[in-house]
N, C-alpha and C positions, 0 to 999 in steps of 0.2 A: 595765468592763474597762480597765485596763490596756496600753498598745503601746510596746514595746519594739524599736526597731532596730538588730541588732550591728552594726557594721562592722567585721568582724577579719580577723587577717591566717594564712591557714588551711598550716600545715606541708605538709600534703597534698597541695594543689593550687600551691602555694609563689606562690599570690597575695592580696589580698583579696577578701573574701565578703562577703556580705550577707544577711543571717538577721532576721524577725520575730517577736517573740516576745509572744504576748497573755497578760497575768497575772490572775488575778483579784483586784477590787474587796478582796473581805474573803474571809473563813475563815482556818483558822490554817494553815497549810502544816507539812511538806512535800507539794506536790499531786503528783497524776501526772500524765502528760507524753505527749500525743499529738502527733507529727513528722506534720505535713501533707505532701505532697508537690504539686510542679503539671505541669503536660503540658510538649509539648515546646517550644513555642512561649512560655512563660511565663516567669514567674520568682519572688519571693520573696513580691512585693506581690501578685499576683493573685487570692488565695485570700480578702486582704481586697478587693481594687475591685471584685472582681467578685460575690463570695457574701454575705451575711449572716452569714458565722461569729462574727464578734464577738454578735451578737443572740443566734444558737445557742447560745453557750456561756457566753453572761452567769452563769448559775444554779448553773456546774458547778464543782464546785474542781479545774480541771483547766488544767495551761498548756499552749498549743496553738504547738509550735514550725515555723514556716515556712521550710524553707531553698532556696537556690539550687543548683536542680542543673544548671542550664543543660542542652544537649543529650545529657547523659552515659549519662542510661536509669541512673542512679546504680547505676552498674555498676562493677567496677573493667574500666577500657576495654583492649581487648586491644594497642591503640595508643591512650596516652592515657593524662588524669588515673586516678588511684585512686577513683570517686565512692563506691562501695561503702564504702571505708574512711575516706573524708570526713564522709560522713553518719553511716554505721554504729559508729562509733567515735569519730574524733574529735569533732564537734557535739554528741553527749549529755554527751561530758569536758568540755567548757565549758559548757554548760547547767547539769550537774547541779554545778560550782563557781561558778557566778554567781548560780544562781537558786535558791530555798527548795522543789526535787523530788525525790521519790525516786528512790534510784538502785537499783530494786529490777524485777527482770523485771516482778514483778505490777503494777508504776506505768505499766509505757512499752507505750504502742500506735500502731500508725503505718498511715497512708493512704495514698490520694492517687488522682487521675484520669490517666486516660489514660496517656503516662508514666510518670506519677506512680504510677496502680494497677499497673504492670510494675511499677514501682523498691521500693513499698510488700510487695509480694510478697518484690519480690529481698531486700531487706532484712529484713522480717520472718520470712522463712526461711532468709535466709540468716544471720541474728544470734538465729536462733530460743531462745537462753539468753537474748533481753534483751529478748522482747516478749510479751506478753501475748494481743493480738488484732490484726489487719490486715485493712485492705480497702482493695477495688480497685471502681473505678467505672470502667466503661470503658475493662478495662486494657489494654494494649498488649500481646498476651501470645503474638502470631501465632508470632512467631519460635522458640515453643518447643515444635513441630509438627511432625511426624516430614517430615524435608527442610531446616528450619530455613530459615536467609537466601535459600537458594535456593529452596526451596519457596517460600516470600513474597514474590521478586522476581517469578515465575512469575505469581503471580494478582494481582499489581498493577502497575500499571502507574506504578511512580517513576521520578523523574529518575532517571541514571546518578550523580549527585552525589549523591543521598541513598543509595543503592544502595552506593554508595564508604563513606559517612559510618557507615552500619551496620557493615560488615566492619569499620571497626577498632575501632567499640564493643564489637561481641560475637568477632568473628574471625571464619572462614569455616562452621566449624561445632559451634554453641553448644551444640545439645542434648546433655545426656550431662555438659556441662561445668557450671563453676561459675556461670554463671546459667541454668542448664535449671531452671526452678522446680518439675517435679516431683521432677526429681531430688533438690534442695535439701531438699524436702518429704517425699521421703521419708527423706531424713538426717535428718531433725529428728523423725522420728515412731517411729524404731529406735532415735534417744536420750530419747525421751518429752518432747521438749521443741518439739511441735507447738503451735504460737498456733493460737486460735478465728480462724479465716477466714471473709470475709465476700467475695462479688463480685456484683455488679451487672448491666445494661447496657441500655441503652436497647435498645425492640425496631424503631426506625428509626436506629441507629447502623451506622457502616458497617463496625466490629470486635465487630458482633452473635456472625457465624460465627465468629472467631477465640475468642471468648469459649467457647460452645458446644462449639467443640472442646476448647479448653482444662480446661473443666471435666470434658469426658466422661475426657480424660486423667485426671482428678484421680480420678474414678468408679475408672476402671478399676486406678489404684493402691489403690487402698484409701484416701483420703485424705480425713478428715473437711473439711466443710465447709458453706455457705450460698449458695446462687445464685440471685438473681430476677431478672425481667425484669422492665419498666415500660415503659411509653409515652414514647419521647424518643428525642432524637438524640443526638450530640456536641456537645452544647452547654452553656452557663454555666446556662441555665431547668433543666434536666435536673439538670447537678449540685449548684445552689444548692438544688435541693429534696431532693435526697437522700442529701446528707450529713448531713441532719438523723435520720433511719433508721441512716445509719454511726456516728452521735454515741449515740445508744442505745444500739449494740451494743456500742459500745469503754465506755462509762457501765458496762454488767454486767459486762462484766468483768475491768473495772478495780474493779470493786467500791462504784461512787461513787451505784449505785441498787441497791433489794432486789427 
């Protein structure tokens, strides 16, 4: 493989970015395009220090875009950067003119953990004309739970600073709005332009239940999908072993295995 690091200067965010981009060795391109995403705490490089993805993906004619979303929940923040239309828009418009990928729904499929599995969501349903497949690994998905921010302050115990830090990501009350992911989900399923969903979660993870409920939500709309459990925490061991399972799934259907 191939590593590529942008350092551009992003309209959106009206500052510089920092984007990784893995290419593959040989095949003849145009490849399809899976948008890694990382947790909160991370950022563009983590997906390579810490997992094996380059190993993963050696075989595959597929480029695997990493971007910075910083703390944004790559949302468009209700105080705050646009991340939604950062990621969602503007990052594939540079990708798919600098690099040899399609710029076709069936090519692009997007991830990501923790965070990242929330943001992978947000965006994959919320840009549901431009993705194919998503998944989430222990995603962050509490807040879109009938009570929202306040239902979540309720059963955990955060700082008051992170507490603050949410309300102006999502606003006071997100469900129902433009990152309520079922909601999103079922917008995208009454215009038949539903992605194959994939989610996760370690069964010692401590957004086990958030998950649980999140999916039974998804049950209860009618909302096609895939959900396992595994043996793990919130950890790098947990998700370096099974993004290799999410790498299969976005391979079908993207079409890159039979």
């Amino acid at each position: 493989m191939a590593l590529c690091t942008l350092s551009w200067k992003s309209a959106v965010l009206g500052k510089m970015t920092t984007t990784q981009v893995l290419l593959p060795d040989g095949g003849k391109g145009p490849f399809a395009t899976l948008y890694l995403l990382h947790g909160l705490s991370d950022d563009s490089t983590t997906w390579l220090r810490r997992s094996r993805i380059e190993v993963y993906v050696k075989d595959l004619p597929l480029v695997v875009v990493m971007p910075d979303g910083y703390r944004g929940f790559y949302t468009d923040n209700a105080e705050g950067p646009a991340y939604a239309r950062h990621i969602g828009e503007e990052l594939p418009a540079l990708i798919e003119r600098t690099f040899p990928v399609k710029a076709e729904r069936s090519a692009r499929a997007i991830g990501g953990l923790s965070m990242g599995g929330y943001g992978a969501l947000r965006l994959g349903l919320g840009y549901a004309d431009r993705y194919c497949s998503v998944h989430s690994h222990s995603g962050a998905v509490g807040w879109n739970a009938k009570g929202g921010l306040r239902a979540m302050a309720l059963r955990r115990d955060w700082p008051p600073e992170f507490t603050a830090e949410l309300r102006r990501i999502f606003g006071t009350s997100p469900v129902g709005g433009p990152n309520d992911l079922v909601a999103l989900a079922l917008k995208a399923k009454r215009a038949r332009r539903l992605p194959a969903i994939a989610l996760d979660c370690g069964t010692e993870d401590y957004l086990l239940q958030d998950n649980r409920d999140f999916v039974r939500r998804l049950t209860e709309a009618k909302i096609s999908f895939t959900y396992r459990e595994f043996p793990g925490a919130h950890t790098w061991d947990y998700w370096d072993d099974h993004v290799r399972d999410a790498l299969a799934f976005h391979a079908r259907n993207l079409g890159l295995v039979s």
